[in-house]
Structure formats: C-alpha cells, structure tokens
N, C-alpha and C positions, 0 to 999 in steps of 0.2 A: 626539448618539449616539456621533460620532470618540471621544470620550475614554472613555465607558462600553466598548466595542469595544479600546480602547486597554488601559484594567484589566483585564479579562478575559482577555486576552490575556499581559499578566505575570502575573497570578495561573494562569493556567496552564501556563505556563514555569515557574514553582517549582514547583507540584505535578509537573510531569513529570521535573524534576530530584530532587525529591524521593523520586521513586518510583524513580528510578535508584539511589539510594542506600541507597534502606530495602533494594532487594531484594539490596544486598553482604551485607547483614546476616544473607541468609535461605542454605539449603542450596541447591545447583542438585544435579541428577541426576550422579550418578557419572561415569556416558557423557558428561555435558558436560564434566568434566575442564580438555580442551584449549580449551573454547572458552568459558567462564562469561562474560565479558562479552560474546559473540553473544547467548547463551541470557537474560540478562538483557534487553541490548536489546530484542530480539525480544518477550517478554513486555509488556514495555512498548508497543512497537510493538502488539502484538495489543488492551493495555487500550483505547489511543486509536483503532483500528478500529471495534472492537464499540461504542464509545461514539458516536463521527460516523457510522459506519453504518446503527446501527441509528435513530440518532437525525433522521437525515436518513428515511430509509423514513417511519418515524411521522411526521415531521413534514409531506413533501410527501401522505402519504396522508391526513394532518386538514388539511391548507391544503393543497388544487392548486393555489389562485391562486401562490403561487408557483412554478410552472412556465406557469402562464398568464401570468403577467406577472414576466418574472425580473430584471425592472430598478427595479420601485417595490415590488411585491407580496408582504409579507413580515412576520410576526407580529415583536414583538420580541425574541424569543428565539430566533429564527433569526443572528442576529445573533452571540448567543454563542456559539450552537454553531461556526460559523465561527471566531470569533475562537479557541476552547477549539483547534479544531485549527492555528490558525498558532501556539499556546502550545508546542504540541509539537512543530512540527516547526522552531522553532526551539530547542527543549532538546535531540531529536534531533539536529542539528547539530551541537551543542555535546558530545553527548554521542561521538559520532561524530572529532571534533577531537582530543577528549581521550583517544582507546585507539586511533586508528588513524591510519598516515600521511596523509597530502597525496592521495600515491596512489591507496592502498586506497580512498578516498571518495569522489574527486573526482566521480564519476560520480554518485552518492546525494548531494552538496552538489549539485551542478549542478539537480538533478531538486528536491530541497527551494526554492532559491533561485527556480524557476521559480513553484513552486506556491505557496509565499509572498507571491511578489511579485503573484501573479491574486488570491488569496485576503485579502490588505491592502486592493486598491483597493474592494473591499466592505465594510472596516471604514471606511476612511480618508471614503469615501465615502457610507456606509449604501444605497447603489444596489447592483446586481446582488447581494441576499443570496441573492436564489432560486436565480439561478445558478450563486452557490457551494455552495447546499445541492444543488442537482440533482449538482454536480460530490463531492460527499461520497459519493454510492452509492457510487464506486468504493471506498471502504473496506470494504465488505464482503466483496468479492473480495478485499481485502490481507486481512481478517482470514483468511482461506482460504490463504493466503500464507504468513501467518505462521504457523498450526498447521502446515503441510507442512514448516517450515524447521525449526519444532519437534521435529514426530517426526524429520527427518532427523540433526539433532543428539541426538537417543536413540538412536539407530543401529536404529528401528522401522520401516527400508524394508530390504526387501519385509516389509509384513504389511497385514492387513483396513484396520486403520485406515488406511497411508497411502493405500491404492490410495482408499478413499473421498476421503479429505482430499484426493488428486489430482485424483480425478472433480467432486468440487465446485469447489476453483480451476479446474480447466477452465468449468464449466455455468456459473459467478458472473462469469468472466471475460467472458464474452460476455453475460449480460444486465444486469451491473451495474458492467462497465468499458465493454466496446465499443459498447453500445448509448447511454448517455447521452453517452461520447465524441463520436457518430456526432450525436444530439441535439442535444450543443452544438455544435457544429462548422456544422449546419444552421442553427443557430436565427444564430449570429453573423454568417453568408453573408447570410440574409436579413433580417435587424433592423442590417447595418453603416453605413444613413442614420442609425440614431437613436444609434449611440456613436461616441465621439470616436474619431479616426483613429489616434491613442498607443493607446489598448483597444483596438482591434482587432488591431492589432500584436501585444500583451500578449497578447491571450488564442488570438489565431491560434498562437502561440509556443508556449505552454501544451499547444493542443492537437492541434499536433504534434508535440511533444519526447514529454507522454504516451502517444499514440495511439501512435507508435513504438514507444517502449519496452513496451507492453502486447504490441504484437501479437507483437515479439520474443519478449518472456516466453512467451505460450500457445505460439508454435513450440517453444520448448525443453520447454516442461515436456511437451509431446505428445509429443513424439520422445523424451524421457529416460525418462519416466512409463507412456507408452503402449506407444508403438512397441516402443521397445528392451527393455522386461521382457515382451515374448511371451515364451513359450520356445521356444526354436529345436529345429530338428529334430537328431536325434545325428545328428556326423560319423561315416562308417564307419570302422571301426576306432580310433573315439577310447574312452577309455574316463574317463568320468565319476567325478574321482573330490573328493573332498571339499572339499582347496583350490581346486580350478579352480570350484568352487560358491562360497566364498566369495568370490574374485576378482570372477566376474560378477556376484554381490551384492552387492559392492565399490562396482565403478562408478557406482551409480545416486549414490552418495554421492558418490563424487567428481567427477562430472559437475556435481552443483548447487553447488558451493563458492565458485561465482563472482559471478556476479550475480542470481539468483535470489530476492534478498528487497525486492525492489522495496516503497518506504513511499511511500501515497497519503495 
C-alpha cells in the first residue's frame, strides 16, 4: 500500500503545482492588485480544504470504525485522501520558497514540515489512516480561514459577509480544530502502550505545535473580529468625521497581515 500512498501523493503535488500556475493565467480582483500571489495561494489553499474537509466528514460519518480503531481501521480510500493532502502541502511549500523569503515563511514551513512528517507515517506505514483522517476535520475550519483571508484581501471588511465568514472561523474553530485536537491528544495519552515511543514523540509534537497555533489564532481573530469592531461610544467633543472612519476601518485589515492564514 507504501507505494500506492507514495503515487498519490506526487500525483497530487503536480496537480497542486499545476493549479498554482493555471491560476497566473486567470484575472485576480483589482483590490488584489498588491497581493496576487497571496490571493492565488489562498484559492488554492481553500480548493485543498474543502476537498480533505469535507472528505474526511463523509468519510468518518460512513466508516466510524475509523475513529474506533484509528491504528488498523480504515477503508482504502482513506489512504488517498491523506496522501492527496501531504501532495499539497508539499507543493504548498514549494510554492511558498518560490514568492516569499526564508523569513516571511519560516513559521508556515515549520507548521507544513510537522504535519507532513504525522501525516507520512500513515502512508509510509498504512497504520493510523483514521487518525490522520480524524486529524483532516481541521480543514474545514482552514477552509473558513481562508475565505476570511479572501474577503480581507478584497478590502470586504467591515461587511455581512466578513462578519459571518468571522463567526464561522470562530464556531468551526472549536468543533472541528479544538475539539478533534483535544480527541487526539486523549486518545494518544491513553493508546501510548500500543505506539512506538518515536510516535508518540511525532505525534505529541504535532499536537502541540497545532493546538498552539490554533488557540493563538481564535485569540486574535476574537479580539480583531469581535472585540475591536464594536463601535465605540463618541469621544466628547470629538467630532467624527470621514477619514478618521476609514482609518478605523483600516485597522481590522492591517491587524490580520501577519499570521492569520494558518494551512491545515
């Protein structure tokens, strides 16, 4: 099964490279301007969400044995779905090397290189599929990620749609990042007689460096999202006047330009 795992996995590393290039070919939104290959990325980042997201959902809801047993328990098409997402988060990578410094990434390679290296031992090995498909929920909360990163590069915050696309990354963050986090995390405390002491290492690493980074994310985007675009009460004697409306409408934009597209 290593090598079927293994094809799959380059044949979805060209398609994702491929789709990185088909989309130079295509228009990006005018407002993206400054940032087309974010806006590209991004798109792509969102195809490969919706695709292991949703496909993990369907698949633990027609097979629970794979969550019942996340070390044998597992159709053989679980298999590829796994494999289809380390395809891309090594083209990801790659694609990441090739438009941005050392710097700018280091943080999103680091975060790739962890979840690669959990999500291998499942191809390299055809053991724990289940528990790499349980760990795929969390792309549904990135696909929520990445439409909010979307509109923000349209410059459509503050409107209906981000505040929603906000409230859902928040609601998907906690039942389909924090919650199956919190899952695996239990499930590897009490199953660590039956995996080798190198996994447990591996996947203890995994899901702390994520669980981290997640709960970091829901802080900020609460406080950028939430918190900070109440409207505040008028200063006395200030008097409101149309730049100083832009400026604060500004912010939310340039608050998120940092780390905020977290890829699962």
């Amino acid at each position: 099964m290593a090598h079927w795992g293994l094809l799959v996995t380059g044949a979805s590393f060209a398609a994702f490279r491929g789709l990185h290039w088909a989309l130079q070919l295509l228009p990006t939104p005018a407002s993206t301007a400054q940032d087309r290959w974010k806006w590209r990325n991004i798109c792509v980042s969102l195809v490969h969400s919706l695709l292991t997201g949703v496909g993990a959902l369907l698949g633990l809801s027609l097979y629970p044995q794979m969550a019942a047993d996340p070390i044998h328990g597992h159709p053989p098409w679980a298999l590829v779905l796994v494999a289809v997402s380390v395809g891309y988060f090594l083209a990801d990578g790659v694609d990441m090397l090739r438009n941005q410094t050392l710097g700018q990434a280091w943080e999103l390679l680091c975060h790739h290189f962890v979840v690669v290296s959990c999500l291998s031992t499942a191809i390299l090995s055809s053991h724990y599929v289940g528990l790499s498909v349980v760990s795929l929920l969390l792309e549904l909360n990135s696909a929520c990620l990445h439409l909010r990163k979307l509109l923000l590069l349209s410059h459509q915050a503050p409107s209906l749609a981000f505040s929603m696309a906000s409230w859902a990354t928040l609601a998907t963050l906690a039942l389909f990042r924090l919650v199956p986090l919190a899952w695996m995390s239990l499930w590897l405390i009490q199953q660590q007689h039956q995996v080798p002491p190198p996994l447990v290492i591996l996947g203890g690493t995994g899901l702390v460096t994520v669980g981290a980074i997640s709960i970091t994310l829901g802080v900020r985007i609460l406080v950028s999202d939430v918190l900070r675009s109440r409207p505040h009460p008028p200063i006395p004697g200030h008097k409101e006047t149309r730049g100083t409306r832009r400026c604060c409408e500004g912010e939310l934009v340039s608050r998120d330009d940092s780390t905020l597209s977290l890829k699962d």
